[in-house]
LUMTORFI-279380 format. One record per residue (C-alpha): x, z, y; residue in one letter. Coordinates in nm, 4 decimals. Layout:
<pts>
{x:X | z:Z | y:Y | rest:A}
...
</pts>
This chain:
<pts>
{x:-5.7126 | z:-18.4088 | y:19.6592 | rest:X}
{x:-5.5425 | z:-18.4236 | y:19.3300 | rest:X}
{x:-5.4742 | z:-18.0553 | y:19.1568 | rest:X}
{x:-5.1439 | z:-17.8947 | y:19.1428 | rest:X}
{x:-5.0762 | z:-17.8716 | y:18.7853 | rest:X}
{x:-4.8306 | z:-17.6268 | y:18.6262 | rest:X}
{x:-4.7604 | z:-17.7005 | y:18.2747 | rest:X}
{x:-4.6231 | z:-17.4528 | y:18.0501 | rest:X}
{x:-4.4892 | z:-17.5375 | y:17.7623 | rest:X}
{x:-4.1537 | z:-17.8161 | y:17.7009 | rest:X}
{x:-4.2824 | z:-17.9554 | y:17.3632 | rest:X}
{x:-4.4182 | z:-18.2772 | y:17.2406 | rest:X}
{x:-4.7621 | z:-18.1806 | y:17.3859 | rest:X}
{x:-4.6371 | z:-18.0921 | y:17.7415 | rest:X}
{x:-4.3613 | z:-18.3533 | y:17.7860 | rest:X}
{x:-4.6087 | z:-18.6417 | y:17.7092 | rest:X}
{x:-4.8414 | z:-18.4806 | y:17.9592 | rest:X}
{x:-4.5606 | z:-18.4826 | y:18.2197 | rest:X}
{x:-4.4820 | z:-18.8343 | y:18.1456 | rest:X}
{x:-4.8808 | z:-18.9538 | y:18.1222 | rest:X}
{x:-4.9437 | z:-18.8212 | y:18.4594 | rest:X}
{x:-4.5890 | z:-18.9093 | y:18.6271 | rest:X}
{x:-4.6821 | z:-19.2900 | y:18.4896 | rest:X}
{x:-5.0297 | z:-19.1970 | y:18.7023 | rest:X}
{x:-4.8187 | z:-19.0850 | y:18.9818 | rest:X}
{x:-4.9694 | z:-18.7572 | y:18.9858 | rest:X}
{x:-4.7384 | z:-18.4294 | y:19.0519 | rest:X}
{x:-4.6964 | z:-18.1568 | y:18.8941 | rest:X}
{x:-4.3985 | z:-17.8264 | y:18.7590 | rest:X}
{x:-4.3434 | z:-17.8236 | y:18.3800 | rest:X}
{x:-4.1737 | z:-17.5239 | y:18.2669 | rest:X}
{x:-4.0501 | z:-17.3414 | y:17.9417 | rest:X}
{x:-3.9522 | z:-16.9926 | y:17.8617 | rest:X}
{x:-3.6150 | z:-17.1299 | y:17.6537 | rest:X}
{x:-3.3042 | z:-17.0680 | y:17.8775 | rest:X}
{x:-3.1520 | z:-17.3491 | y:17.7239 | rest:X}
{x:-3.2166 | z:-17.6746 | y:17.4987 | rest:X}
{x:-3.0831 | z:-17.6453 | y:17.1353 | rest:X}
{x:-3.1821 | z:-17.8322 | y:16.8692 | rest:X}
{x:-3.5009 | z:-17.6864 | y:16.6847 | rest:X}
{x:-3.7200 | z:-17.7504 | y:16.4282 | rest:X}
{x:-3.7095 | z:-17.9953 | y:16.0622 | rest:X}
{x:-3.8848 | z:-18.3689 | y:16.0466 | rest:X}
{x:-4.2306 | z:-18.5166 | y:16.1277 | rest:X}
{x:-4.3856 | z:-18.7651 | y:16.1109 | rest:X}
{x:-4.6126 | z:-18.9786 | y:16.3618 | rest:X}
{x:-4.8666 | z:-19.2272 | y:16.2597 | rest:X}
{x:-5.0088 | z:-19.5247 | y:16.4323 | rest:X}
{x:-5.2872 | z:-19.3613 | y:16.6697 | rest:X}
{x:-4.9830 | z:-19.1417 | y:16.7910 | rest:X}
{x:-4.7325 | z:-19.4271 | y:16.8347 | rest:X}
{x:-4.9778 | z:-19.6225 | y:17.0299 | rest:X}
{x:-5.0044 | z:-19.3860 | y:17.2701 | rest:X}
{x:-4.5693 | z:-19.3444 | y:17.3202 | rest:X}
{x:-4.6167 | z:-19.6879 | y:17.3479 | rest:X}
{x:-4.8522 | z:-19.6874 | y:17.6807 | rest:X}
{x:-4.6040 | z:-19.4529 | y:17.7891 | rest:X}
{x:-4.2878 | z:-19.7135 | y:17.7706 | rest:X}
{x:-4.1422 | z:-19.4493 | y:17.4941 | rest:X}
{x:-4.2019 | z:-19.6633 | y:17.1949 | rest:X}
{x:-3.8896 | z:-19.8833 | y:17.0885 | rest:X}
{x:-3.6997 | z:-19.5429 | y:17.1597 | rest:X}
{x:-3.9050 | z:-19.3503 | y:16.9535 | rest:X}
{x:-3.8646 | z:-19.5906 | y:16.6313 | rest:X}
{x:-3.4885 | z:-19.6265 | y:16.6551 | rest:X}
{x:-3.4718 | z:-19.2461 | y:16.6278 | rest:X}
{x:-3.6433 | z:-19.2313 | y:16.3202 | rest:X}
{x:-3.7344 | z:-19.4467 | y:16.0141 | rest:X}
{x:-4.0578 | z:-19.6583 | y:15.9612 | rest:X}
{x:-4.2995 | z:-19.6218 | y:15.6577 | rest:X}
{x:-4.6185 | z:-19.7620 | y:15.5698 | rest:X}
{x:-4.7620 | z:-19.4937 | y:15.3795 | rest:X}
{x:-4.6623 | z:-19.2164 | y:15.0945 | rest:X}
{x:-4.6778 | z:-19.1265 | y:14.7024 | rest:X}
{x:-4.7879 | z:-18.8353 | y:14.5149 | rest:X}
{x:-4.6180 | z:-18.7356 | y:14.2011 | rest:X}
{x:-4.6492 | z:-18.4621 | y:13.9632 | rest:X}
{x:-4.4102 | z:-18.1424 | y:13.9516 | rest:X}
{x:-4.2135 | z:-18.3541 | y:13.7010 | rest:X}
{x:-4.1837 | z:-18.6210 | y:13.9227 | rest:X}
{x:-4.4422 | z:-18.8503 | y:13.7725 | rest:X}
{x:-4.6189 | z:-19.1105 | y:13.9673 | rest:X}
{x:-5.0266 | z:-18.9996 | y:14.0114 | rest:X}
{x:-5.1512 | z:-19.2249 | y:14.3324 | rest:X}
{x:-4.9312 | z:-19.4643 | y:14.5405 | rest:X}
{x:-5.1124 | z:-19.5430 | y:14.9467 | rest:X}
{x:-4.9778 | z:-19.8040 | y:15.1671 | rest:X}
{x:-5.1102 | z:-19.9070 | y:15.5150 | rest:X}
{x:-5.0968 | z:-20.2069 | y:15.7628 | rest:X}
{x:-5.0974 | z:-20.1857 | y:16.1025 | rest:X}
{x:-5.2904 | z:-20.3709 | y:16.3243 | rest:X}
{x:-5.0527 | z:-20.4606 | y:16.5609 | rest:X}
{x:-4.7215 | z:-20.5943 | y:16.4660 | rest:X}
{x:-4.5347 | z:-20.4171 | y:16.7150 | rest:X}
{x:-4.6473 | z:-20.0662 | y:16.6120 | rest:X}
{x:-4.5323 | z:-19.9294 | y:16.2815 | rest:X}
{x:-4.7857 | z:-19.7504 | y:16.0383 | rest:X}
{x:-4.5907 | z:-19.4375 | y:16.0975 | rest:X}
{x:-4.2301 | z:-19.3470 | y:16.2229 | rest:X}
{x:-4.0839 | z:-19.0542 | y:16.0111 | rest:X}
{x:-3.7847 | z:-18.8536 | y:16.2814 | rest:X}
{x:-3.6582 | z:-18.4980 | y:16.3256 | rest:X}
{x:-3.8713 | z:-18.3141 | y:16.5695 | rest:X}
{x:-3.5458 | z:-18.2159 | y:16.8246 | rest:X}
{x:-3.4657 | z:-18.6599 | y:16.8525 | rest:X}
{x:-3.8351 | z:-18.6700 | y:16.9536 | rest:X}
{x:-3.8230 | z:-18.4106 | y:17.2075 | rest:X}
{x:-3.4739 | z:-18.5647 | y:17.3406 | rest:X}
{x:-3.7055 | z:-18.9391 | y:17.4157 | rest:X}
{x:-3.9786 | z:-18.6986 | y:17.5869 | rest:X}
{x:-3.7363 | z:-18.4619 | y:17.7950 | rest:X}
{x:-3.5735 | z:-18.7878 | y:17.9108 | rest:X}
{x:-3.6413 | z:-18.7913 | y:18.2786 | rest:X}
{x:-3.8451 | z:-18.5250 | y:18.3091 | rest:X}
{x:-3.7570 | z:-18.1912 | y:18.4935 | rest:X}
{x:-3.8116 | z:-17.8970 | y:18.3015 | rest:X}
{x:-3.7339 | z:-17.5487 | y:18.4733 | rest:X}
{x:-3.5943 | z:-17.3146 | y:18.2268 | rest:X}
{x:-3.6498 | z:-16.9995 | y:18.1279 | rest:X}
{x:-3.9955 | z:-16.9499 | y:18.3491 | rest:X}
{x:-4.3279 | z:-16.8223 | y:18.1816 | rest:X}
{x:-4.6833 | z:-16.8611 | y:18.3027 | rest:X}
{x:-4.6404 | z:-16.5311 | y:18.5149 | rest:X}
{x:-4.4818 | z:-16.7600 | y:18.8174 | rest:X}
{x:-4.8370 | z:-16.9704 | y:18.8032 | rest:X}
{x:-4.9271 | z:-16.8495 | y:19.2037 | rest:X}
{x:-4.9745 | z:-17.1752 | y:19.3926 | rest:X}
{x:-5.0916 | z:-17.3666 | y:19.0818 | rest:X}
{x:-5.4883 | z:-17.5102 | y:19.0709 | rest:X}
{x:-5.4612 | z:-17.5935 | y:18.7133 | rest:X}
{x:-5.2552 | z:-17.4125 | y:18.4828 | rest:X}
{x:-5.1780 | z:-17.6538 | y:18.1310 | rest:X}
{x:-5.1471 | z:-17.4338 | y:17.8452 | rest:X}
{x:-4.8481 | z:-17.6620 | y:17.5788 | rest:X}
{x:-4.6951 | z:-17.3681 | y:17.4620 | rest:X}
{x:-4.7689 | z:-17.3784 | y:17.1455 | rest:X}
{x:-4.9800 | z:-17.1716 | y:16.8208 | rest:X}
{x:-4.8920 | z:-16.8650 | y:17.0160 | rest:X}
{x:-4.9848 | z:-16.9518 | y:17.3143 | rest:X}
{x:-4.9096 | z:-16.6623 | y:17.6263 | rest:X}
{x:-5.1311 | z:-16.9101 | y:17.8159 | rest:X}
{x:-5.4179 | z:-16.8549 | y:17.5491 | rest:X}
{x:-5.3439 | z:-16.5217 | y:17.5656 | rest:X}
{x:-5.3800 | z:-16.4509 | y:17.9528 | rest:X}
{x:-5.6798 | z:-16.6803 | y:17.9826 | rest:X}
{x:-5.8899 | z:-16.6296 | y:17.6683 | rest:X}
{x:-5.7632 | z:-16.2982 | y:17.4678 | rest:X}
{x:-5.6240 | z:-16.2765 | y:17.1264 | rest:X}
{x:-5.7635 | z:-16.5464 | y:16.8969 | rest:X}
{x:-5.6260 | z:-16.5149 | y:16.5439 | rest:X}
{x:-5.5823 | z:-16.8249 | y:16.3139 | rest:X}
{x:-5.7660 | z:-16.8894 | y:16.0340 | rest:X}
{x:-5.5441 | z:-16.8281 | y:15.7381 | rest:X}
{x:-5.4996 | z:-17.1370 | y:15.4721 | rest:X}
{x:-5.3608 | z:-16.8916 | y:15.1598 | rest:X}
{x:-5.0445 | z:-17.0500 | y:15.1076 | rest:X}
{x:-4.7074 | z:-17.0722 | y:15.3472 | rest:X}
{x:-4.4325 | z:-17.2916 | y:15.3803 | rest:X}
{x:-4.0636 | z:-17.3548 | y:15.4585 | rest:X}
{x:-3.8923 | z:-17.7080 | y:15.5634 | rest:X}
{x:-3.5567 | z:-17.7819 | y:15.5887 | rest:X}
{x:-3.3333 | z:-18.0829 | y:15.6345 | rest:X}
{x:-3.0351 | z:-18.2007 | y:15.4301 | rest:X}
{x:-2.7524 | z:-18.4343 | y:15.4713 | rest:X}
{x:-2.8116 | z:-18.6361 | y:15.1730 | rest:X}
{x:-3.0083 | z:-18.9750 | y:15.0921 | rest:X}
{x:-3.2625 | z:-18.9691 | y:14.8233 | rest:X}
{x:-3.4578 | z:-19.2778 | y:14.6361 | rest:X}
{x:-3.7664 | z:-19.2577 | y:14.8068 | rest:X}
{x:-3.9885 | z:-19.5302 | y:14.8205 | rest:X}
{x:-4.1682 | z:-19.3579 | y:15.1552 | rest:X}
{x:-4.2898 | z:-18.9830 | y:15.1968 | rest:X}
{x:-4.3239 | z:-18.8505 | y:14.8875 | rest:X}
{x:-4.5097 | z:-18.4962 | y:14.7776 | rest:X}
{x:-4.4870 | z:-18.3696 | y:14.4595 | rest:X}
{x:-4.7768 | z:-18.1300 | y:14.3283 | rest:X}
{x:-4.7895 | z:-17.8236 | y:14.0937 | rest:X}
{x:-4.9860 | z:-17.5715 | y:14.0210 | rest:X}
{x:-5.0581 | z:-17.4019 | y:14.3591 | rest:X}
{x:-4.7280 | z:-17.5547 | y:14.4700 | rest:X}
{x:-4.6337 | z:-17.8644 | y:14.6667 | rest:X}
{x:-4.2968 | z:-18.0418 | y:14.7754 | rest:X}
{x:-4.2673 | z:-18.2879 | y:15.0265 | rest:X}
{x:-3.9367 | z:-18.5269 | y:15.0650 | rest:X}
{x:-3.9005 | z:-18.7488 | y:15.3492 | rest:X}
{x:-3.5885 | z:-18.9842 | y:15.4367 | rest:X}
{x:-3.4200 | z:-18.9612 | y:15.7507 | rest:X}
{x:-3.1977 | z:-19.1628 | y:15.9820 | rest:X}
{x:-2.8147 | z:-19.1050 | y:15.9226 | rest:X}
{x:-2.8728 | z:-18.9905 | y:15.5289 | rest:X}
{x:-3.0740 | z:-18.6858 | y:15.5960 | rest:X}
{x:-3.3846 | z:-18.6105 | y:15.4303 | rest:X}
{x:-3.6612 | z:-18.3655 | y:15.5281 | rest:X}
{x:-3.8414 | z:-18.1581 | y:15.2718 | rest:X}
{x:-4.1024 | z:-17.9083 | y:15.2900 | rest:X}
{x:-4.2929 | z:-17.6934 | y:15.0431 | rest:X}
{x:-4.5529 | z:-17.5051 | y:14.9944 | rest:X}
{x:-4.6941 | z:-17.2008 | y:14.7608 | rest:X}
{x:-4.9825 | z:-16.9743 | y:14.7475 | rest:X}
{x:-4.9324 | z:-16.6002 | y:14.8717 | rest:X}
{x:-5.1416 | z:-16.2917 | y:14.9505 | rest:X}
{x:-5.2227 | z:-16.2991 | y:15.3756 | rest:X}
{x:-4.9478 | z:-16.0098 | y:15.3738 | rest:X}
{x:-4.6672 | z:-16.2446 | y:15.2434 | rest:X}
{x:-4.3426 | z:-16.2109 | y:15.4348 | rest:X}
{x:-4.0068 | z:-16.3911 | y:15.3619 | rest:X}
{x:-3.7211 | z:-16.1934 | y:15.5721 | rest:X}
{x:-3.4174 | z:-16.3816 | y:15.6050 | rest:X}
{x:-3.2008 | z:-16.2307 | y:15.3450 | rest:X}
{x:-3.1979 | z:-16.3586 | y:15.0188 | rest:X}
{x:-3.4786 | z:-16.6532 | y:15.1176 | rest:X}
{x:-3.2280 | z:-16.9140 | y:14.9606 | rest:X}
{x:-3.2573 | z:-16.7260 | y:14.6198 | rest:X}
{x:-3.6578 | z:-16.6589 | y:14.6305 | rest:X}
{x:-3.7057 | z:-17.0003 | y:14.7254 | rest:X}
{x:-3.5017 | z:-17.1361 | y:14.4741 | rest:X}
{x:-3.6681 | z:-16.9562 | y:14.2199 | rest:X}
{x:-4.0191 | z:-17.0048 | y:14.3680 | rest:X}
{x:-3.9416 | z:-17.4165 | y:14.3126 | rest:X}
{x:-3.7245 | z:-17.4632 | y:14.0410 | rest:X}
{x:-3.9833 | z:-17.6459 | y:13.8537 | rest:X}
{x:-3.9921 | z:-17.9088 | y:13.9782 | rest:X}
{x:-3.8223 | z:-18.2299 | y:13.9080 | rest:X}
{x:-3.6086 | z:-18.5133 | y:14.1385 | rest:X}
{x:-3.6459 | z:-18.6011 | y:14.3445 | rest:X}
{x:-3.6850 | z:-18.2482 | y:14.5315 | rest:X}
{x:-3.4447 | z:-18.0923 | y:14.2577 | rest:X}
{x:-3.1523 | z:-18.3086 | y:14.4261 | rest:X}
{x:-3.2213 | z:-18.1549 | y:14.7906 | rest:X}
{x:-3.2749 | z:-17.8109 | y:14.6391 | rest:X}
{x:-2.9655 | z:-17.7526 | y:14.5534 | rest:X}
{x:-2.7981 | z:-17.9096 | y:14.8553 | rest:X}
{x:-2.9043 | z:-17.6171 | y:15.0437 | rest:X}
{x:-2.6356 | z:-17.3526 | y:15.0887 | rest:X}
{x:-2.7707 | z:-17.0810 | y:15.3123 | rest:X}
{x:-3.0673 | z:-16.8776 | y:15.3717 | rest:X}
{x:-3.1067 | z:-16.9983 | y:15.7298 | rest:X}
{x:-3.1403 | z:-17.3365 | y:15.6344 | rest:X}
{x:-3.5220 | z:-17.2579 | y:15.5287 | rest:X}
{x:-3.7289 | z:-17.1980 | y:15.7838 | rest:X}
{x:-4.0509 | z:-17.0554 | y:15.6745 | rest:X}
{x:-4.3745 | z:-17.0252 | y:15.8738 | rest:X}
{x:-4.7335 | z:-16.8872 | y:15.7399 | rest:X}
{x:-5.0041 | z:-17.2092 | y:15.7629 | rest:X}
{x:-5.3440 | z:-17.2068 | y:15.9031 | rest:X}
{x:-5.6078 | z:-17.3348 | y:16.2244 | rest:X}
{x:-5.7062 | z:-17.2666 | y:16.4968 | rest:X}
{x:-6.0908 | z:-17.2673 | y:16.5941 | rest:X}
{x:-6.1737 | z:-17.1905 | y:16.9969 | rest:X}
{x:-6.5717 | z:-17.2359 | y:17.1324 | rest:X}
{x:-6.3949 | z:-17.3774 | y:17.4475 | rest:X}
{x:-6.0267 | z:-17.5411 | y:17.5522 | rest:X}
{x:-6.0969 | z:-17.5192 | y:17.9460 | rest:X}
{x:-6.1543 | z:-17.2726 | y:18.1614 | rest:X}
{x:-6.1791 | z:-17.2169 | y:18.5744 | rest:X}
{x:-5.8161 | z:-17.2674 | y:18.6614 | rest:X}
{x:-5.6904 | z:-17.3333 | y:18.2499 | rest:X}
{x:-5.7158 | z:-17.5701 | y:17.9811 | rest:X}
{x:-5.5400 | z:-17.5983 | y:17.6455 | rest:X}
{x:-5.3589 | z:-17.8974 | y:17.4139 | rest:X}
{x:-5.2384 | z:-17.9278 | y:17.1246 | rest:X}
{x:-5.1782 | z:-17.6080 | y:16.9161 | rest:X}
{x:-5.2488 | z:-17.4013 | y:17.1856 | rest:X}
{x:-5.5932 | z:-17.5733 | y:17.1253 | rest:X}
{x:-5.6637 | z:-17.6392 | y:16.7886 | rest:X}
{x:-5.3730 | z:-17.5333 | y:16.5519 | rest:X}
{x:-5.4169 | z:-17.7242 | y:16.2286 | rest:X}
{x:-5.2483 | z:-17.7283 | y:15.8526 | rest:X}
{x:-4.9933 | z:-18.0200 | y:15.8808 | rest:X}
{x:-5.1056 | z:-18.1716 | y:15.5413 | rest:X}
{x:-5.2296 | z:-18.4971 | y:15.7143 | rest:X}
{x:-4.9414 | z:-18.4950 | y:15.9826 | rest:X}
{x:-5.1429 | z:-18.5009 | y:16.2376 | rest:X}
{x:-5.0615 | z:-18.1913 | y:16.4258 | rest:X}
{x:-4.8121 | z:-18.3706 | y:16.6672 | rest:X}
{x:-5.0277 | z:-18.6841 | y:16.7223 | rest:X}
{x:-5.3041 | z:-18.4728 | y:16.8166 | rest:X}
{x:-5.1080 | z:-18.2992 | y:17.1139 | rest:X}
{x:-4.9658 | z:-18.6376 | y:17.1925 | rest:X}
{x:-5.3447 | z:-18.8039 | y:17.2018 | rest:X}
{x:-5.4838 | z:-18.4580 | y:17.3709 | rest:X}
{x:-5.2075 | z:-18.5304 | y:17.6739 | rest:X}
{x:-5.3015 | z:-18.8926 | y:17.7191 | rest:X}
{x:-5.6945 | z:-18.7946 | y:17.7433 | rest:X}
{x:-5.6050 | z:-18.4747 | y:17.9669 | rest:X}
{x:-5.3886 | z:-18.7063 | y:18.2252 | rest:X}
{x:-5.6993 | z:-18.9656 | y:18.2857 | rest:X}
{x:-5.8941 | z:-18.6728 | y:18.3209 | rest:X}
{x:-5.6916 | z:-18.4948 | y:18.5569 | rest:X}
{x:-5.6175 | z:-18.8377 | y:18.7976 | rest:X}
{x:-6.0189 | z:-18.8647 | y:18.8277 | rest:X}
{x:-6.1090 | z:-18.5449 | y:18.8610 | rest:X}
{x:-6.2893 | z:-18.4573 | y:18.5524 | rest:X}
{x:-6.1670 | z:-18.1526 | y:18.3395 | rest:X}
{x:-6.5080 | z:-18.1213 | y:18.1801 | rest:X}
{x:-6.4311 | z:-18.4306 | y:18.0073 | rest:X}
{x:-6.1188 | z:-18.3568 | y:17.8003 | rest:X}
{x:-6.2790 | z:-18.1415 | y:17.5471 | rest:X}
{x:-6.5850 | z:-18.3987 | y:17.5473 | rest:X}
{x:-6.3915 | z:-18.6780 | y:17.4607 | rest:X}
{x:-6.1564 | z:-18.4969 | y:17.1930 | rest:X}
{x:-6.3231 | z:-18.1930 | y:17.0363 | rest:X}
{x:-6.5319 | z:-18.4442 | y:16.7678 | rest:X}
{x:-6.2095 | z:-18.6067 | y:16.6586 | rest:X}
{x:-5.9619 | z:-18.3373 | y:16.6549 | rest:X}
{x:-6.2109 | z:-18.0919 | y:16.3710 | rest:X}
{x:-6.2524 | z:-18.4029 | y:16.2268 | rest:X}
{x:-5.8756 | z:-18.3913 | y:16.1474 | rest:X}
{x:-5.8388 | z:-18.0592 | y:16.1066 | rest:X}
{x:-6.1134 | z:-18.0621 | y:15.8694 | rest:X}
{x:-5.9683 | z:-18.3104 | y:15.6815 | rest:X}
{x:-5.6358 | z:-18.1418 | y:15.6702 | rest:X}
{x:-5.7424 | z:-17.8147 | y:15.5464 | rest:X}
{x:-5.9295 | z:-17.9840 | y:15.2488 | rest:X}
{x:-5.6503 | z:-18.2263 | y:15.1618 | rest:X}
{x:-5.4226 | z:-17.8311 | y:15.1259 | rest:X}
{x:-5.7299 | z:-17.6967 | y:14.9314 | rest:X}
{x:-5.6579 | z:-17.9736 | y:14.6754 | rest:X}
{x:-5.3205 | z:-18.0262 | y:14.7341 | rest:X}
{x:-5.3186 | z:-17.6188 | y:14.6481 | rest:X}
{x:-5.5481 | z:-17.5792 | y:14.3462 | rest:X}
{x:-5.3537 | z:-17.3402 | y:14.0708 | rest:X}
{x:-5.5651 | z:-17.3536 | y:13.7697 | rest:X}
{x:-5.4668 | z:-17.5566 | y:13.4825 | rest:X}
{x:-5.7898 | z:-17.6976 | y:13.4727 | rest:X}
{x:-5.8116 | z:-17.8077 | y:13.7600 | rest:X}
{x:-5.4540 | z:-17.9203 | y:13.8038 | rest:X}
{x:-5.5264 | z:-18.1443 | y:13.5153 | rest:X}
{x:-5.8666 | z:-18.2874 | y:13.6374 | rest:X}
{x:-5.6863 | z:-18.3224 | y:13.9974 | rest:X}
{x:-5.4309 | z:-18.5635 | y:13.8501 | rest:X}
{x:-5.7210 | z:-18.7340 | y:13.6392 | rest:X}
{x:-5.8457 | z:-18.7936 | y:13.9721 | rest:X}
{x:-5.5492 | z:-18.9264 | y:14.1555 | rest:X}
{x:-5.4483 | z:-19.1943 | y:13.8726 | rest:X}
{x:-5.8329 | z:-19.2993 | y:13.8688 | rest:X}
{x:-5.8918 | z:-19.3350 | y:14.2314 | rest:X}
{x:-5.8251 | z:-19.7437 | y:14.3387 | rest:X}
{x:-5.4973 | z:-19.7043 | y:14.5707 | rest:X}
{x:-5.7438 | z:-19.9104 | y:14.8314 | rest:X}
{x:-5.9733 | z:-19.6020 | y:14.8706 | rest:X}
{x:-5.7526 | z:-19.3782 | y:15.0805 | rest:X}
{x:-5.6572 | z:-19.6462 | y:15.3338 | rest:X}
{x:-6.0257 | z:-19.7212 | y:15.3845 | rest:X}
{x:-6.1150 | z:-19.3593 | y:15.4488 | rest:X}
{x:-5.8169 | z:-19.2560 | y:15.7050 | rest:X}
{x:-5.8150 | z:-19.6281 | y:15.8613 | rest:X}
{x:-6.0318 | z:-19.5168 | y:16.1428 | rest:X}
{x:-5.7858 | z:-19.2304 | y:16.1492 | rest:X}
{x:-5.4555 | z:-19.4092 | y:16.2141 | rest:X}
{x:-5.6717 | z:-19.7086 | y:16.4372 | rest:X}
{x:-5.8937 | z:-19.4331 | y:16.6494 | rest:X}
{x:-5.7626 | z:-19.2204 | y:16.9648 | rest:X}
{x:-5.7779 | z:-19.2503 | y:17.3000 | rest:X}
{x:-5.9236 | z:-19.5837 | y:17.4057 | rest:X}
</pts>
């Protein structure tokens, strides 16, 4: 007898568990404690390893006409000049290198056809034998089960925001200073994403108010093409700022719980991986759940999900570095490195996941 499963949590993490086990015919309640659904959240973007997986799930072609394709990214300078240039190639025609969308089109594909009941929490769990904890870095699910956990701070926060303007970008771009980075990403409809990043003390706080003016001052260093989508923004709750770090549990599963995705194993997104891994996590979870095997989930994913995080939180250590010294031998480094090294060490990256 199969479990009754009670997910909580509506994001990319849940809804692609509610559609991997509805595609195994297995039931189950999916729930969310947002009364309503408004649109939420900047860009992302998801790689190959994630894409294969919405494509198992019939979600694929619907995934890449929401967004736009790219086969890998550039790094520039604050100034805008070119240090190190990756491209990939996918291994199967039909599945783009990456697909670059705003988070809110992705979670209209997942939500399609799935029944989410509104403005529930994890306190209506009675009934349930396995209660799926999607809901997110701050997880209540976390919180019931295992405690307070706090996340492992990275030193630097970030804000994102998304503009209607079109920008000549040869693929994701990031642009690094000195213990500051911009990222610029192009958008369906002529809309680009950006993002940046700075170092602060763990107290930092940026209250609404006057963020527009801070930030513009924190950033006005650098050069196009983030100078361009700077000053398109007009108001301060265009920004939306988060502090950055990870997440490190001893266990994702317990008797009656187990966790995906943030909820799991927050990570820094500076390998934008963070959505692919709750998308991969609910794939694994689902076969697990149709056989009967829990214990299995966090076998089969706990190696390659540090692995990423690990990965990520270096990449921000360098990506972060403030000292002119190092600043200068970090861009030494970048236009030395062959542009073939970087898909060779994150090919078994984008080509790994669930088999």
């Amino acid at each position: 007898m199969k479990p009754r499963v009670l997910i909580v949590g509506a994001g990319i993490g849940g809804l692609t568990l509610a559609h991997a086990l509805g595609q195994r015919g297995l039931s189950f309640d999916i729930v969310d404690h947002v009364p309503r659904w408004d649109p939420v959240g900047a860009g992302l973007g998801l790689w190959s390893n994630a894409l294969r997986v919405l494509d198992r799930l019939g979600l694929l072609e619907r995934v890449i006409a929401a967004g736009v394709p790219f086969t890998g990214g550039d790094v520039t300078d604050a100034r805008g000049r070119l240090l190190t240039r990756v491209r990939y190639t996918s291994t199967d025609a039909r599945i783009p290198v990456g697909v670059a969308l705003l988070r809110y089109e992705l979670h209209e594909v997942l939500r399609d056809g799935v029944a989410v009941r509104l403005g529930a929490t994890i306190e209506s769990r009675e009934g349930y034998d396995l209660v799926v904890g999607a809901d997110g870095v701050h997880s209540r699910v976390r919180e019931l089960f295992w405690g307070p956990v706090e996340l492992r701070d990275s030193g630097y926060t970030s804000w994102r925001f998304v503009v209607p303007i079109a920008l000549p970008l040869e693929g994701p771009t990031e642009m690094w200073g000195a213990g500051k980075r911009t990222g610029l990403v192009a958008m369906t409809h002529r809309r680009t994403y950006a993002f940046a990043t700075t170092n602060v003390p763990p107290a930092f706080d940026d209250p609404l108010p006057g963020r527009l003016e801070r930030f513009r001052e924190t950033f006005r260093g650098f050069g196009e093409p983030f100078r361009t989508a700077l000053a398109a923004l007009t108001r301060d709750d265009e920004l939306i700022h988060a502090r950055l770090g990870d997440l490190r549990l001893p266990a994702w599963t317990k008797p009656g719980a187990v966790l995906l995705g943030d909820a799991a194993h927050a990570m820094t997104p500076n390998v934008a991986q963070g959505a692919a891994m709750a998308i991969e996590d609910a794939w694994v979870l689902a076969d697990c759940i149709a056989r009967d095997a829990i214990n299995e989930y966090e076998i089969k994913r706990r190696a390659r999900v540090e692995r990423v995080q690990n990965l990520s939180w270096r990449f921000g250590v360098v990506g972060q570095w403030a000292s002119p010294l190092a600043v200068a031998a970090r861009k030494v480094a970048l236009r030395l490195t062959p542009r073939s090294a970087a898909p060779r060490q994150l090919a078994s990256l984008l080509n790994g996941g669930p088999g």
